[in-house]
N, C-alpha and C positions, 0 to 999 in steps of 0.2 A: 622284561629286563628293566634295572631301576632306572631313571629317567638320570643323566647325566647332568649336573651344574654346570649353566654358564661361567665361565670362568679366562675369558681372553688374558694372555699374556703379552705386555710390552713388546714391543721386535725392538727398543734399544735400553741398553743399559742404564739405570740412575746414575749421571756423573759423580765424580768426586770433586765437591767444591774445592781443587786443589790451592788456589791460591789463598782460602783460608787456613786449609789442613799447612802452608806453606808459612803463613802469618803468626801462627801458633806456636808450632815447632819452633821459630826464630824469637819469639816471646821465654819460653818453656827455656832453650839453652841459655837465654839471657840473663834468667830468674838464677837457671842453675849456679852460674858464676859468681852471680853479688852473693849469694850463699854461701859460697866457696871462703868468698873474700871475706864475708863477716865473720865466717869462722877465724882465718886467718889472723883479724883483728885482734877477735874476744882473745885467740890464743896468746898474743902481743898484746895483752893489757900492761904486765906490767913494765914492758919495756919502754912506755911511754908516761907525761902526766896524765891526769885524771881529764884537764881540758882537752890536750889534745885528744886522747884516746874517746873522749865524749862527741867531742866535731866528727870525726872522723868513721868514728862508727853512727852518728845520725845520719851523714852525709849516705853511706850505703845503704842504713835501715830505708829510709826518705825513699833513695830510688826503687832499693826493694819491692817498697810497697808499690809505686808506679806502674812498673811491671809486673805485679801480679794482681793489681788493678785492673791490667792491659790484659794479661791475659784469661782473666776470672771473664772480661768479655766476650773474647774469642770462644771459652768452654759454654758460655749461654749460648752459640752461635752455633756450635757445634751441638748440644745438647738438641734444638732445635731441630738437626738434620739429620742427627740420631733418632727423635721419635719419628721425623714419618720416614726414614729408612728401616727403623722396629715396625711401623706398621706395614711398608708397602711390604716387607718380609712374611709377616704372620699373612698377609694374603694371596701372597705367592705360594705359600709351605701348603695352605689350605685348599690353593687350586691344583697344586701339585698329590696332595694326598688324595683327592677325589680323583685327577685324572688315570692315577695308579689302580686306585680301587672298581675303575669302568673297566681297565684293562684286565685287571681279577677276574672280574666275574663274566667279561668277554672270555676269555680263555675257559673258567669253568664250563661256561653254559659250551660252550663248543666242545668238549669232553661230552656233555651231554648228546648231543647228538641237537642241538638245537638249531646251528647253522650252517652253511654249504662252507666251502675250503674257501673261495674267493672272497665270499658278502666278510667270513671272518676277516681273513688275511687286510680285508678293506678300512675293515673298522679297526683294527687292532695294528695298523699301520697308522690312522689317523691318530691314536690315543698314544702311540710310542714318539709320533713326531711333537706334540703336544709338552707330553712329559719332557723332551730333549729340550723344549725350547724352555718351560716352566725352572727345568736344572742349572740352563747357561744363563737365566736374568739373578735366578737364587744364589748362584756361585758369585755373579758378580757383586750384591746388594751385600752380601758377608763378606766379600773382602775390602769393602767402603766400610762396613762394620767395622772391622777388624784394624781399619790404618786409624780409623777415629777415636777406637776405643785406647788404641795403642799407645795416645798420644800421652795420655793421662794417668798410664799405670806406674806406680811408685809414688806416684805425686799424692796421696793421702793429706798431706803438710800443706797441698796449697793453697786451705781455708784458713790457714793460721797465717799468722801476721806479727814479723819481727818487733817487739819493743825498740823506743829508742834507746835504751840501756837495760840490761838485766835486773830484773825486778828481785830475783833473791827467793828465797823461799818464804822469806817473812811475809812479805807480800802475800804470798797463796795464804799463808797461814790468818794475818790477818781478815781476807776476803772469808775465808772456811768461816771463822770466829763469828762476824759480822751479818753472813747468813742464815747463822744459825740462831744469834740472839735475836733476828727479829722474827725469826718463826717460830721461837719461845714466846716471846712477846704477844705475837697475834692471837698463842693459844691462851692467854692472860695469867702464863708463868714469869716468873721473877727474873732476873738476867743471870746469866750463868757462871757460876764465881765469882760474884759482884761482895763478897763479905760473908758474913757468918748469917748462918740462917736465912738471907734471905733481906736484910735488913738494909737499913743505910741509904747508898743507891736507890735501891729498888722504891722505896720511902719516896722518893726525890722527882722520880718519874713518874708513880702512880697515874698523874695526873693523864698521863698521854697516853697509858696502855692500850683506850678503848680505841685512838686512832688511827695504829697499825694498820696499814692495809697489806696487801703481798701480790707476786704472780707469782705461778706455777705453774712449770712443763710439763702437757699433757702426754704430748705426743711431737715424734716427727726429731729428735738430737737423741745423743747416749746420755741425757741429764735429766730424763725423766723422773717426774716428781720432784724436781728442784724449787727451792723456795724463792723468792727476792721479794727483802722487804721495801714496802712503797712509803716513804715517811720525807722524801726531796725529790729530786727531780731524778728520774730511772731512765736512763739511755740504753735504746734496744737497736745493734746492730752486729756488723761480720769484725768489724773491728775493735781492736785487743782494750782497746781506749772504755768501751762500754760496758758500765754494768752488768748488762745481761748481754752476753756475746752468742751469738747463730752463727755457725762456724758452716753457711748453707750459699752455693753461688745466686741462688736465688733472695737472697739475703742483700741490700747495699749496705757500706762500710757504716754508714750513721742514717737508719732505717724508718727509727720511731723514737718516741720518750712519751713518755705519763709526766705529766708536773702535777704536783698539790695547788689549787687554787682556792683559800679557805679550806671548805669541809668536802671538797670535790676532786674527784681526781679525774684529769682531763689526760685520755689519750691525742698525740699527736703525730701525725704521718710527716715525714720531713722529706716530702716532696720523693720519695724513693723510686726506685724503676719498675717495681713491680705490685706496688703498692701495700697498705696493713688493709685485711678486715676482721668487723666484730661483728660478729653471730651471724657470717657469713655476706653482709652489706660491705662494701668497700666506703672506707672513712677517710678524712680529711683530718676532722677533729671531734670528739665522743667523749662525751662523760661517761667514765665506765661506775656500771652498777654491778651490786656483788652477782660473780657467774656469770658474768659476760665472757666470752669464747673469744680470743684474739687469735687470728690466721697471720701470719710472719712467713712468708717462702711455704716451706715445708713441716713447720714448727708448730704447735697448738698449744696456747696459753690459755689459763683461765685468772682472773682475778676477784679475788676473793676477799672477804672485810671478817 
């Protein structure tokens, strides 16, 4: 008979951190409402001036952001309790699938004519009380699952981060623009629409072409293979304020920045909660050389000259 895996299960349940799951929820309804209200505003733009209606809506962007500040913490908290309730689960599933499959081949081999009615009854009484107990810690571990996961579903939006006034679309458009000519640039093409042929402009800048530098999203957001050209100082975090935005909770609001120092580009860690590294070293501050590998949360940059 195949040799049975050790496999003891708990006799009490994994608590529900309830007075966090309680913390959250009261964050979560809080958020919903200033949301409520900004819409309300934006909809009441023109019923007010431009001052007023500018106060007024920073006043609730302002708190906005606060609480979901507050609670982008609580979801690291929860994340947290989430992995090792994911793992003590997959090692519940797996002492539970072994203790099933002793019970299999106990009942085969006893078809066979292998064991007496009792020694089975004995063993296959121990391997049913096993599996009962394996079901009732597993049922409870999913449904801690499930109130945790619960907390956060719709909330897609709560890496995004209200402006203090509606930027317009000109805005996207100029950033689009902006990204693209310097990843022209870096390939030591002319700027794009800059005059006829090529001329002019492009004449005027020659001179800087070669100092282009850029990052680019390897991995880890939906912006893979995105460009940013590095030519001032490049601000890398979860908020809307940054050039290069990680819309990631492992991500803090103002994470990192590259500044040009002369002919160097120095990455900086600005003190963040989880910290930046490059080529997998956790950094303070790094002069990046071309192909250095920047780790951000979840995110994989590389920069490139």
């Amino acid at each position: 008979m195949a040799k049975e895996t050790k496999s003891e299960v708990p006799e009490v349940e994994i608590p529900l951190n309830k007075g966090l799951l309680d913390e959250a929820s009261k964050f979560k309804e809080e958020r919903q409402l200033l949301k409520e209200r900004l819409a309300k505003i934006e909809a009441g733009r023109s019923q007010v001036t431009k001052n007023v209606f500018e106060k007024v809506y920073g006043d609730y962007a302002d708190r906005l952001q606060k609480i979901t500040d507050r609670l982008m913490e609580k979801k690291q908290d929860i994340d947290r309790e989430l992995g090792t309730l994911y793992e003590t689960r997959d090692k519940i599933q797996a002492g539970l699938k072994n203790h099933k499959e002793v019970l299999e081949e106990l009942k085969f081999r006893q078809q066979l004519g292998e064991f007496g009615r009792e020694d089975f009854q004995s063993k296959s009484r121990e391997q049913e009380d096993k599996i009962e107990r394996f079901e009732k810690v597993l049922s409870g571990i999913l449904s801690n699952i499930r109130r945790y996961e619960a907390l956060f579903e719709g909330q897609e939006d709560l890496l995004d981060e209200a402006p203090l006034v509606s930027r317009g679309e000109a805005g996207d458009v100029w950033e689009a623009e902006a990204a693209e000519e310097g990843a022209a640039l870096s390939r030591g093409e002319g700027p794009i629409g800059k005059g006829e042929g090529g001329t002019g402009w492009e004449e005027a800048t020659k001179p800087n072409l070669q100092a282009v530098s850029q990052i680019t999203i390897l991995s880890g957001t939906d912006n893979v293979g995105k460009s940013f050209p590095v030519n001032d100082t490049v601000s890398i975090g979860r908020s809307h304020t940054n050039k290069v935005i990680l819309k990631d909770s492992k991500v803090s609001r103002q994470h990192a920045e590259i500044k040009m120092r002369g002919s160097e580009c120095i990455l900086i860690d600005l003190n963040s909660s989880n910290g930046t590294m490059v080529n997998g070293q956790k950094i303070h501050e790094h002069i990046l050389s071309p192909n250095d590998e920047i780790q951000i949360g979840d995110t994989l940059l590389q920069y490139r000259q």
